[in-house]
NUMIVEX-667734 format. One record per residue (C-alpha): x, y, z; residue in one letter. Coordinates in Angstrom, 2 decimals. Layout:
residues N
      xx      yy      zz residu
       X       Y       Z      A
...
//
This chain:
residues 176
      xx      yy      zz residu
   53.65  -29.09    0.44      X
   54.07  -26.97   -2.46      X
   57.93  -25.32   -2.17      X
   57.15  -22.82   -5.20      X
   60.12  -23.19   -7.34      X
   59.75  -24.20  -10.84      X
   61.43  -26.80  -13.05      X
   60.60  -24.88  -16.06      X
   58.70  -22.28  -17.59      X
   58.78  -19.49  -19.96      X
   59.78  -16.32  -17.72      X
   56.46  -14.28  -17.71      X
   58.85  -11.91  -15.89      X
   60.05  -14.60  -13.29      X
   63.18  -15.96  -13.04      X
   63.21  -19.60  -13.09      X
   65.55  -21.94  -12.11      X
   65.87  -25.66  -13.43      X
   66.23  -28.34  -10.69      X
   67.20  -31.45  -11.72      X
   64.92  -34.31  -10.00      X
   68.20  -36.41   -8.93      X
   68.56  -33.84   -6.16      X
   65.87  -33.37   -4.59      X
   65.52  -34.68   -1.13      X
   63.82  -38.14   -0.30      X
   59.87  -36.91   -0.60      X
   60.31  -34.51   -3.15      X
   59.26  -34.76   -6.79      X
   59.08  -31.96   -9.60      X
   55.41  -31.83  -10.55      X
   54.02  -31.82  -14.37      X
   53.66  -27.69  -13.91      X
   57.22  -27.67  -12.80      X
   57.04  -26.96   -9.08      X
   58.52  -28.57   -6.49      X
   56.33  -30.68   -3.91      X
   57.58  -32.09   -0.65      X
   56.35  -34.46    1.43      X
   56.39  -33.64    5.25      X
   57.21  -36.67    7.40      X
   54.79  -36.23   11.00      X
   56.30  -37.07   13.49      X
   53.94  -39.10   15.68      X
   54.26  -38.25   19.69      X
   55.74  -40.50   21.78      X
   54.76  -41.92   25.57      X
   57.00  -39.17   26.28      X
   55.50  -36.42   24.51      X
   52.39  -37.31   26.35      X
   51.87  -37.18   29.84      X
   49.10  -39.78   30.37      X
   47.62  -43.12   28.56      X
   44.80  -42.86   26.86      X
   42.84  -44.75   29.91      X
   43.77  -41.93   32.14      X
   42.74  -39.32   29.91      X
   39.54  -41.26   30.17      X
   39.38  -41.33   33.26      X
   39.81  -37.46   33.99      X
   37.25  -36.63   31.61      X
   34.98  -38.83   33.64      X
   36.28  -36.86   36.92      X
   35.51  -33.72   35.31      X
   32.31  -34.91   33.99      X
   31.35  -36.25   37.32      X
   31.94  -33.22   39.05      X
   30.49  -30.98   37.27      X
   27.42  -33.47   36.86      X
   27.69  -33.33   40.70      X
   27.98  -29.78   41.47      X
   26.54  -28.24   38.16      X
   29.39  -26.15   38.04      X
   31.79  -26.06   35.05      X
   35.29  -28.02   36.21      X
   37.93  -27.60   33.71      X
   41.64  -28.34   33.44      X
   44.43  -26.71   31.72      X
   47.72  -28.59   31.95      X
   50.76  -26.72   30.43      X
   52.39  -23.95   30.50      X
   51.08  -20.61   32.23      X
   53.70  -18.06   30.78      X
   55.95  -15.32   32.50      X
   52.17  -14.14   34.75      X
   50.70  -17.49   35.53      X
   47.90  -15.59   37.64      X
   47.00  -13.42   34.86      X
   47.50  -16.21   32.64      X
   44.83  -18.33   34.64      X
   42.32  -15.90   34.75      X
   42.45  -15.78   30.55      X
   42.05  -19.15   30.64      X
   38.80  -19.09   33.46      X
   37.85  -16.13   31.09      X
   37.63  -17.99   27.84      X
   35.20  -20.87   29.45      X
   31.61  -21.20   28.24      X
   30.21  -20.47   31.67      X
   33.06  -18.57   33.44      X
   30.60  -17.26   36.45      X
   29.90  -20.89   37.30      X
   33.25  -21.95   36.30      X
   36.25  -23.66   38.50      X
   39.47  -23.81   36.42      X
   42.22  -26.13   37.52      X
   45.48  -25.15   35.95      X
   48.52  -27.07   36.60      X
   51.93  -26.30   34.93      X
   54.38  -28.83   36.35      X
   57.65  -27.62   34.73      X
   56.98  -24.29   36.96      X
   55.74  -25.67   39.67      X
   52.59  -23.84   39.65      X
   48.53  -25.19   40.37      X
   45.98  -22.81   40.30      X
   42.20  -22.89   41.06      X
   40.50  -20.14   39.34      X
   36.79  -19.93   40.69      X
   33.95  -17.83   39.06      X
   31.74  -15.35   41.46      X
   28.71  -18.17   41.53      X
   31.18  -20.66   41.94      X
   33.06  -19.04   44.92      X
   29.79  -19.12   46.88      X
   29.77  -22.85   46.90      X
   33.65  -23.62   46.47      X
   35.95  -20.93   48.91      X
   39.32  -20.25   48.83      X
   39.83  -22.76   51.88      X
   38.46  -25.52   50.07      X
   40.41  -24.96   46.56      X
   43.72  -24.71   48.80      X
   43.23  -27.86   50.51      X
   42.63  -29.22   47.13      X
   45.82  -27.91   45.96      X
   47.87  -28.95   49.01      X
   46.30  -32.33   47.80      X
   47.56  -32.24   44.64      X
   50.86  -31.05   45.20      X
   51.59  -34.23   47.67      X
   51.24  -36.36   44.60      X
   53.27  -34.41   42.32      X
   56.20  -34.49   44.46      X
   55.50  -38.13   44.33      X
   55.41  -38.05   40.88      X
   51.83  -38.88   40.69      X
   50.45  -36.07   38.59      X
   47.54  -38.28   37.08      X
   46.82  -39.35   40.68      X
   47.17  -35.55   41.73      X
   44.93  -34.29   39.03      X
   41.97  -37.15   39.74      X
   42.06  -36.27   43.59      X
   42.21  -32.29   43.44      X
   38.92  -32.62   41.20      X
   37.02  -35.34   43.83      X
   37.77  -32.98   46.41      X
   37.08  -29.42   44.97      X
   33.34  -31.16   43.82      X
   33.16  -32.41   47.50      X
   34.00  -29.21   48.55      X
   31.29  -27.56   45.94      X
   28.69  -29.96   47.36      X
   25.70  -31.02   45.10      X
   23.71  -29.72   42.60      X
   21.39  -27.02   44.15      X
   18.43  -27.77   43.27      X
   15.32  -25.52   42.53      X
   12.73  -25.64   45.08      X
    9.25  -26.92   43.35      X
    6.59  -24.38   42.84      X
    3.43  -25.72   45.11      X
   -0.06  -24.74   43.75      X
   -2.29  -24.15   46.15      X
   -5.71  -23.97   45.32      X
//
């Protein structure tokens, strides 16, 4: 990353400063043109940072993919943060999804204690408010048990159980 202050030069209008190499911070080096590049150290995330393993991110994008496979309605989970109007928040979110009429958005942010389902028109026919709040009754059980992996995988079986399958379209019969 380029910092933009030069070693050198011959004014052009500019003031330049001269910056002697010896102290510049560990990363840093004055280039042949005279500006300063640093390096950025990344800081990788830790099992802290992260809430789950990679084998249980796996397996909730198989639960989603199974239920919606199931139901052929769009599941989808947000996990974070829902801001100072989580409901409004939510609906954004249900908003933004390819689908959103056929969509069922599960949004959990744990550090304010809040799970939403967010259900589009289509997807209310086959998936009431009943069976979402059941679901998040479910769900919140294995929070407060600090199970939010366990939580997450059994709010989605039960909201597609609740969805039921796939409708399927009726074939067309010729009839001669």
């Amino acid at each position: 990353m380029a910092a933009g202050e030069h070693g050198s030069g011959s004014g052009h209008g500019h003031d330049v400063a001269t910056v002697d190499p010896a102290d510049l911070p560990f990363g840093s080096v004055v280039t042949g043109s005279g500006r300063v590049s640093a390096a950025e150290t990344l800081k990788e995330p830790t099992s802290s940072d992260v809430p789950f393993a990679p084998s249980q991110l796996t397996r909730l994008d198989e639960a989603l993919t199974m239920a919606s496979r199931e139901t052929g309605l769009l599941f989808s989970l947000y996990l974070g943060d829902l801001g100072a109007d989580p409901e409004a928040r939510c609906g954004e979110l249900h908003d933004q999804l390819e689908n959103p009429t056929d969509a069922v958005l599960v949004a959990v942010s744990p550090d304010q204690r809040v799970v939403e389902v967010v259900t589009g028109p289509e997807a209310r026919l086959r998936l009431p408010d009943r069976g979402a709040k059941l679901a998040i009754m479910s769900m919140t059980a294995s929070f407060k048990e600090n199970d939010l992996h366990g939580g997450l995988l059994s709010g989605l079986r039960m909201l597609a159980e609740q969805a039921g399958a796939r409708r399927r379209a009726h074939p067309t019969t010729n009839k001669h």
